[in-house]
C-alpha positions in Angstrom: 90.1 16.2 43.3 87.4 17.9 44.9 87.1 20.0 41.4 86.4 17.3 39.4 83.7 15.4 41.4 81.7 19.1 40.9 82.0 18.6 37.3 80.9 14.9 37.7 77.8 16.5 39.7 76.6 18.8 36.9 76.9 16.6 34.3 74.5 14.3 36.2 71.8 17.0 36.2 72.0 17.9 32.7 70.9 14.9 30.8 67.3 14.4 33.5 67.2 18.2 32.6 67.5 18.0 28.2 64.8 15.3 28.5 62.6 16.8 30.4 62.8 19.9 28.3 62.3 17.3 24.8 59.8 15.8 26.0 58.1 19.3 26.9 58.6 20.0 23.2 57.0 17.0 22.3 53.9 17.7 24.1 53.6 21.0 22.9 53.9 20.1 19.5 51.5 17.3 19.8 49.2 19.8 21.3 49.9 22.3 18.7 49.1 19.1 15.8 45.7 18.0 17.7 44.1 21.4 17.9 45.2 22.2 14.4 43.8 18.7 13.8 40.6 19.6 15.9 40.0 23.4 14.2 40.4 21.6 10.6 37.7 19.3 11.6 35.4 21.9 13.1 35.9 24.0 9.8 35.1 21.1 7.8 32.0 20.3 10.2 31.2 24.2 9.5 31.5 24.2 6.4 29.2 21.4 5.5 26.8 22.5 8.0 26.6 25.7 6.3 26.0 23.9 3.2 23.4 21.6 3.9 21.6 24.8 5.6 21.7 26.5 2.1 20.5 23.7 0.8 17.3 23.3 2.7 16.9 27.1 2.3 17.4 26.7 -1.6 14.9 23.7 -1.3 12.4 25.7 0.6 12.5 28.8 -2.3 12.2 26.4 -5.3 9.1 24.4 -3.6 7.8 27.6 -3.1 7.9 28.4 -7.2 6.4 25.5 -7.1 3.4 25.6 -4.9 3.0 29.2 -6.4 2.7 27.9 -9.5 2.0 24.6 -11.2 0.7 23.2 -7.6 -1.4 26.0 -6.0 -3.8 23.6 -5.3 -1.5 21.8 -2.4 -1.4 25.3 -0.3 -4.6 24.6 0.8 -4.3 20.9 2.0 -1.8 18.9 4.2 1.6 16.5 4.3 2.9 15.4 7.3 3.4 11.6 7.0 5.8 11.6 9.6 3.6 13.5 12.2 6.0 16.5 12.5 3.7 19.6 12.6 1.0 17.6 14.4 0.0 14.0 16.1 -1.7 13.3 12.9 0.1 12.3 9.7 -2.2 13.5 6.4 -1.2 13.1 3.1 -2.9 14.7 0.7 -0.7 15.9 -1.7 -0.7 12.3 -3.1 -4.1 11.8 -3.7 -5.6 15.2 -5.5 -9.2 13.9 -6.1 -8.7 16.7 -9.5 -5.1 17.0 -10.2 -4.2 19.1 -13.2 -3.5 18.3 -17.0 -0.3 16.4 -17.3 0.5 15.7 -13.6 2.3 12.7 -12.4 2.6 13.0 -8.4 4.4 15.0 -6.3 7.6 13.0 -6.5 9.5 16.1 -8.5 8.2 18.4 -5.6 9.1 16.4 -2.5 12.5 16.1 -3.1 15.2 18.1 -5.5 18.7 18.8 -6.5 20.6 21.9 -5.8 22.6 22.6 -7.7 20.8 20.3 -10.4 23.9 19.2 -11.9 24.2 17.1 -8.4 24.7 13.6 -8.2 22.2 12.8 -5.9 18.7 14.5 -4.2 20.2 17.1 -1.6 16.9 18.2 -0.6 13.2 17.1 0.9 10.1 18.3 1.8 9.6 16.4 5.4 6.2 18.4 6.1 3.3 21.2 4.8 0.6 22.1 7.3 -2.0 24.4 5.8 -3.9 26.7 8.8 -6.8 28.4 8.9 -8.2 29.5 12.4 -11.3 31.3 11.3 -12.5 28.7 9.0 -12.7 31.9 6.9 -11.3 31.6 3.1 -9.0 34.7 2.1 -10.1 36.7 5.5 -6.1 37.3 6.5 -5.5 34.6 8.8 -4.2 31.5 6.8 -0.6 29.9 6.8 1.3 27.5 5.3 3.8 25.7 7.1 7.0 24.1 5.5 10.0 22.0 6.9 12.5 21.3 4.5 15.9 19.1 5.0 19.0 19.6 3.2 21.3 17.4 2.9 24.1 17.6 0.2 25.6 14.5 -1.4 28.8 13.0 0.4 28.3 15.0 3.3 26.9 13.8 6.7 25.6 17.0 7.6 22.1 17.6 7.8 19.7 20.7 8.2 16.2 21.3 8.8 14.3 24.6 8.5 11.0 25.5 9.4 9.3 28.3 7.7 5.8 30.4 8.1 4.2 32.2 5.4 0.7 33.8 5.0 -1.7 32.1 2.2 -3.4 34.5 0.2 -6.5 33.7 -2.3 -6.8 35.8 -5.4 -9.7 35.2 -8.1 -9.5 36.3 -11.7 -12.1 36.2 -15.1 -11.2 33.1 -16.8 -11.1 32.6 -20.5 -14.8 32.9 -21.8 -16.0 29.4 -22.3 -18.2 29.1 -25.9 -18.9 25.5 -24.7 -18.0 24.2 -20.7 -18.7 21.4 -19.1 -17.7 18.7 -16.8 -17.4 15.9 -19.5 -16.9 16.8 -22.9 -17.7 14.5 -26.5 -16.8 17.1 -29.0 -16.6 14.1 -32.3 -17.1 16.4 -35.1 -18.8 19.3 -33.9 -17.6 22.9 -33.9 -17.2 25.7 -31.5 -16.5 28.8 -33.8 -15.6 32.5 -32.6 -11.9 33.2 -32.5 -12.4 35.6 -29.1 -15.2 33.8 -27.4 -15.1 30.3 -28.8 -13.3 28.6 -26.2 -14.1 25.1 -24.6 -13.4 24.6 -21.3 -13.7 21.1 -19.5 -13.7 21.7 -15.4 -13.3 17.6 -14.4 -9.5 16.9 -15.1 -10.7 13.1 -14.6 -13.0 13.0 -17.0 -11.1 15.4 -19.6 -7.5 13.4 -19.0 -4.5 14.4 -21.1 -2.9 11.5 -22.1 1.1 11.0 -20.7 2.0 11.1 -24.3 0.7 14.0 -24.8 2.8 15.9 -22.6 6.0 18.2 -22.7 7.6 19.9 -19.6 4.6 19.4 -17.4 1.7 21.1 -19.9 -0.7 19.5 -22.2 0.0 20.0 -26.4 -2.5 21.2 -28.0 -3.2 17.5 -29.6 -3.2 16.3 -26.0 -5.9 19.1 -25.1 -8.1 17.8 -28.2 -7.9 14.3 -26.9 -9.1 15.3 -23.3 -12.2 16.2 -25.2 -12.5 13.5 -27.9 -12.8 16.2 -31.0 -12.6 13.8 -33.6 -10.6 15.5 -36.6 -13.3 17.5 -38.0 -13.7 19.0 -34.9 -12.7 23.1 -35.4 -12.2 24.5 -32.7 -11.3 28.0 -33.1 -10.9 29.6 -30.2 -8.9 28.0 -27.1 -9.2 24.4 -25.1 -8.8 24.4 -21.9 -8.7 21.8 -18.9 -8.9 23.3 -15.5 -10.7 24.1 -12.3 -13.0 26.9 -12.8 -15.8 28.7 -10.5 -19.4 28.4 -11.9 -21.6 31.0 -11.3 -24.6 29.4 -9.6 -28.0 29.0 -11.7 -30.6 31.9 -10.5 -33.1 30.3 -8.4 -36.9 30.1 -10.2 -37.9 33.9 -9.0 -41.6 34.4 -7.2 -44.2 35.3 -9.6 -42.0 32.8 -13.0 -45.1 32.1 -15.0 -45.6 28.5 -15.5 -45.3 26.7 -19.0 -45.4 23.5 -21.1 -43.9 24.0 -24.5 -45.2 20.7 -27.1 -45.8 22.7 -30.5 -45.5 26.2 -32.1 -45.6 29.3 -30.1 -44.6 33.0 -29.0 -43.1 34.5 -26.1 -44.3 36.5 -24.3 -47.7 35.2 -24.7 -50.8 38.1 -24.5 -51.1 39.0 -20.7 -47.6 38.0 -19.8 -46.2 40.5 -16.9 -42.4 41.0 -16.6 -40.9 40.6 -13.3 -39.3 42.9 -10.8 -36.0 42.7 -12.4 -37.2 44.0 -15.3 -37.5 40.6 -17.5 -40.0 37.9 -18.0 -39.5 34.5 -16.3 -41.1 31.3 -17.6 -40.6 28.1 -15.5 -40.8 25.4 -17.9 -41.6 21.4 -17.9 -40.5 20.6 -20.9 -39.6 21.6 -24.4 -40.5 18.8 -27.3 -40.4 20.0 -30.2 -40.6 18.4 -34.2 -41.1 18.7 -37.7 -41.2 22.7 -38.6 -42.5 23.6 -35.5 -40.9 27.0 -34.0 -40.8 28.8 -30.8 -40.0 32.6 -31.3 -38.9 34.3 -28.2 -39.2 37.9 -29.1 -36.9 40.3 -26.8 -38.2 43.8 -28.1 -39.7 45.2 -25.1 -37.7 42.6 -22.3 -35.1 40.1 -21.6 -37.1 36.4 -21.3 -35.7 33.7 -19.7 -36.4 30.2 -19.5 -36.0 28.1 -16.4 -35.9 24.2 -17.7 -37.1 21.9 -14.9 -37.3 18.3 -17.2 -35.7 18.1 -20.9 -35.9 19.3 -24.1 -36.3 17.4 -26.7 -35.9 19.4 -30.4 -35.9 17.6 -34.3 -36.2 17.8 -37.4 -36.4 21.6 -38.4 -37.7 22.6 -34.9 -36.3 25.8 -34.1 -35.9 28.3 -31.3 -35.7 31.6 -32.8 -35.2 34.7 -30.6 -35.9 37.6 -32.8 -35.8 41.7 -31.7 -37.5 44.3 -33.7 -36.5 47.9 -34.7 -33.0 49.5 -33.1 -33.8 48.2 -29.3 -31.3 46.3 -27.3 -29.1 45.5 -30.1 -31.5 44.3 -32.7 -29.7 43.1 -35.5 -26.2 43.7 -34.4 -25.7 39.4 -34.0 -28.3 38.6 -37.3 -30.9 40.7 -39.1 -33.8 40.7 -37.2 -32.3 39.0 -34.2 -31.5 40.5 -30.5 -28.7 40.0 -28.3 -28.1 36.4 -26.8 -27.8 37.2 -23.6 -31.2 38.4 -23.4 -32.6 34.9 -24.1 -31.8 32.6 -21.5 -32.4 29.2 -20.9 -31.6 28.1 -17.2 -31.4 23.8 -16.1 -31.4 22.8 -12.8 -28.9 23.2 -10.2 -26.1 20.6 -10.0 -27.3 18.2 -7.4 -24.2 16.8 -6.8 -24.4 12.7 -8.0 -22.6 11.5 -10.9 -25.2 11.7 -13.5 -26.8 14.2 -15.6 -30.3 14.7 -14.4 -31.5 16.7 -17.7 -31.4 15.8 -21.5 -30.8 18.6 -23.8 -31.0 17.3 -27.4 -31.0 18.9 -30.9 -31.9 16.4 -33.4 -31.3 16.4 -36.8 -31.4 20.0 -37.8 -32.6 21.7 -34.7 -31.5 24.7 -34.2 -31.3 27.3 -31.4 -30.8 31.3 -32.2 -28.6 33.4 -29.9 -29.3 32.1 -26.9 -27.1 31.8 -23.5 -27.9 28.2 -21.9 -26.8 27.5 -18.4 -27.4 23.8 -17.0 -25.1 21.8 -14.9 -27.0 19.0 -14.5 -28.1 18.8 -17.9 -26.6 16.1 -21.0 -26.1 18.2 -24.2 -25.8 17.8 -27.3 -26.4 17.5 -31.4 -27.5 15.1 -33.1 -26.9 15.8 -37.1 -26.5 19.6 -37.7 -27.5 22.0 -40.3 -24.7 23.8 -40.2 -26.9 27.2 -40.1 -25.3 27.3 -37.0 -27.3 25.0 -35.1 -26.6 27.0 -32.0 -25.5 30.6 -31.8 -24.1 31.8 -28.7 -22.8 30.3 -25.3 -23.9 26.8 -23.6 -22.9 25.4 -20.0 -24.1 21.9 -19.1 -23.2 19.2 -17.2 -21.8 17.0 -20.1 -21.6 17.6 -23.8 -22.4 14.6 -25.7 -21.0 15.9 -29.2 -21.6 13.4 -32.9 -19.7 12.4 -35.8 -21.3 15.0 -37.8 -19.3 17.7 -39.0 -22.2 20.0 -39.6 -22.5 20.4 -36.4 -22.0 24.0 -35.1 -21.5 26.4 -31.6 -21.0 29.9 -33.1 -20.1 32.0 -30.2 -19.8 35.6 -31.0 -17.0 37.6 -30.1 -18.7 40.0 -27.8 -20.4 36.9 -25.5 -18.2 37.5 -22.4 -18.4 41.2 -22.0 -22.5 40.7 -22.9 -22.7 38.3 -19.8 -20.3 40.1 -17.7 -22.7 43.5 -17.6 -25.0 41.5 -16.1 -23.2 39.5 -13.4 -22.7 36.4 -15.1 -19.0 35.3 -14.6 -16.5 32.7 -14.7 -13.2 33.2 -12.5 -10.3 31.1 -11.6 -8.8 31.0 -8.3 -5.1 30.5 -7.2 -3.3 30.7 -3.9 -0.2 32.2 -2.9 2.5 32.5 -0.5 3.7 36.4 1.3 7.1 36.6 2.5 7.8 34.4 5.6 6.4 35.5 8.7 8.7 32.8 10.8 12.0 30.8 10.2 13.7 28.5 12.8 16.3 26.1 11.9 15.8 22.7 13.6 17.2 19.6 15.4 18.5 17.6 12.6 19.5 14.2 12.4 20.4 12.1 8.8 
């Protein structure tokens, strides 16, 4: 009996036992299922974490291309509308008081697709701060500051990164302008030279491309003639340009500029006439009115003369300014028999005062004509009136505004050799652009959707 009730016993500790070990079992493989569960969710959190972080890199690398390139301009000002780089909150990126040919906001830069094939934006520019602690341009110490967030389509995670690179200025010669102004008629006139006989409009505003006109971002060429109203008649044989472009600034009237009213027929340099200390003679003029046959021959044989226009001129019928150059001196004859060099006959306006209107009127009327001469006004209205087709004008002309006619005998003959002629002697026309060095900081911030 007493061997039985043992058996009784052990049995009754067994089954407590076999649960408790089960239910051990359980835990452990509920453990076991939630930190499987837990590590899959982490590598899935990872793994679109790291993705949005390429993102935003891949967004700050293609906003770069595009700040170094079709949007220079923006390196140099500010976007912060949401105050992150500072306590104000600029915007001017949307507001360019001169955008460039063919631009339609900053839309395509703000925000982008990576890969493009994606179904929805996965990137956007949140802030650009531009800095420059000297006040200095191009002295070394600017920066451009960029936050970018990433954030790929169906995918909650998010990533912001700050980067720091150095701004750097760089100027280069532009194409020579034939004709450049700020507002440009061209109707039926002609700009001829197929090196030099460019026309270049600085006021994007005023010279606007239409939309139409348009392909990938860059004016056609039939969108470029419209900017400056050429009318079909209109040759131009060199290249047209829209763009930002550095003047060089008018010489002030030098001490000692002899001073002169031209109304009728007569010769420069007049008997008596001294040359100044740079060599060439310097005549500070009122006015030029000119008519009939009357001619002014500015003979550059012994000197360079140049003209500093302080009111108009006003030039028609055969009225003619003929700069002539005899024997083998300063390249007599090489731009018309009997004719010198066009640089060496200069006729300067007044300096750009700033306003919206052209203080000076340059006009060629009927068949006035002017004979290599290099004109250089930016507050002066331009233009002819009629033509004679002989050309009219030969050689480079800078003003203001062009106010170009219907007539088709109408012509700007620029000669090839105009920009390097004006470049020996200082006179220049660059373009600038900005760019970005390799990052001087990254940090990856806080980021919230």
């Amino acid at each position: 009996m007493l061997k039985s009730r043992r058996k009784t016993t052990d049995e009754g500790f067994a089954l407590p036992i076999a649960i408790g070990f089960g239910l051990i079992m359980v835990l452990v493989a509920l453990t076991l299922s939630i930190k499987s569960r837990d590590d899959q969710v982490s590598a899935v959190s990872q793994k679109q974490t790291t993705a949005s972080a390429t993102v935003a890199e891949g967004g700050i690398s293609r906003t770069l291309g595009f700040l170094n390139h079709n949007y220079h301009m923006l390196l140099r000002l500010n976007y912060d509308p949401n105050s992150l780089l500072g306590s104000d909150s600029p915007d001017e990126w949307s507001s360019l008081a001169k955008p460039p040919p063919c631009f339609t906001g900053v839309n395509n830069l703000l925000t982008g697709k990576i890969p493009t094939t994606a179904s929805a934006n996965t990137y956007t520019v949140e802030a650009y701060r531009y800095s420059d602690p000297d006040g200095i341009s191009n002295s070394g110490d600017e920066t451009g500051t960029v936050i970018v967030k990433g954030h790929p389509p169906n995918s909650s995670a998010v990533s912001r990164i700050q980067q720091t690179m150095n701004i750097s200025q760089s100027s280069s010669l532009a194409s020579f302008p034939g004709l450049m102004a700020q507002n440009i008629t061209l109707g039926n006139n002609d700009v001829l030279g197929a090196i030099s006989g460019n026309v270049i409009c600085t006021d994007t505003i005023n010279c606007a491309v239409p939309v139409s006109e348009c392909v990938n971002g860059q004016p056609t060429n039939n969108g470029l003639r419209d900017a400056i109203d050429a009318f079909n008649n209109g040759v131009v044989q060199g290249q047209i340009y829209v763009r930002d472009v550095t003047w060089p600034p008018v010489p002030t009237i030098p001490p000692g500029a002899i001073n002169v009213s031209i109304s009728g027929a007569t010769s420069f340099p007049r008997t008596g006439d001294t040359v100044g200390a740079d060599g060439a003679y310097h005549y500070e003029v009122s006015d030029i009115t000119l008519s009939g046959s009357d001619q002014v021959t500015i003979d550059t044989t012994s000197a360079p003369i140049y003209f500093y226009i302080t009111g108009d001129i006003d030039m028609s019928g055969q009225a003619t300014l003929a700069h002539t150059c005899s024997g083998s001196a300063n390249n007599c004859g090489t731009y018309g028999s009997g004719l010198g060099s066009p640089e060496r006959f200069r006729i300067y306006g007044n300096v750009d005062d700033g306003d919206s209107f052209s203080d000076q009127n340059f006009t060629f009327n009927g068949g006035a004509t002017a004979t290599n001469v290099f004109i250089h006004a930016p507050d002066a209205r331009m233009g002819i009136n009629g033509g004679s087709s002989n050309p009219d004008i030969r050689g480079a002309i800078w003003v203001r505004e062009w106010d170009g006619s219907s007539s088709n005998t109408a012509e700007i003959t620029v000669p090839n050799a105009m920009k390097q002629l004006l470049t020996d002697s200082g006179v220049v026309v660059t373009s600038a652009s900005h760019k970005t060095s390799a990052a001087t900081s990254w940090n990856r911030l806080e980021a919230t959707p």
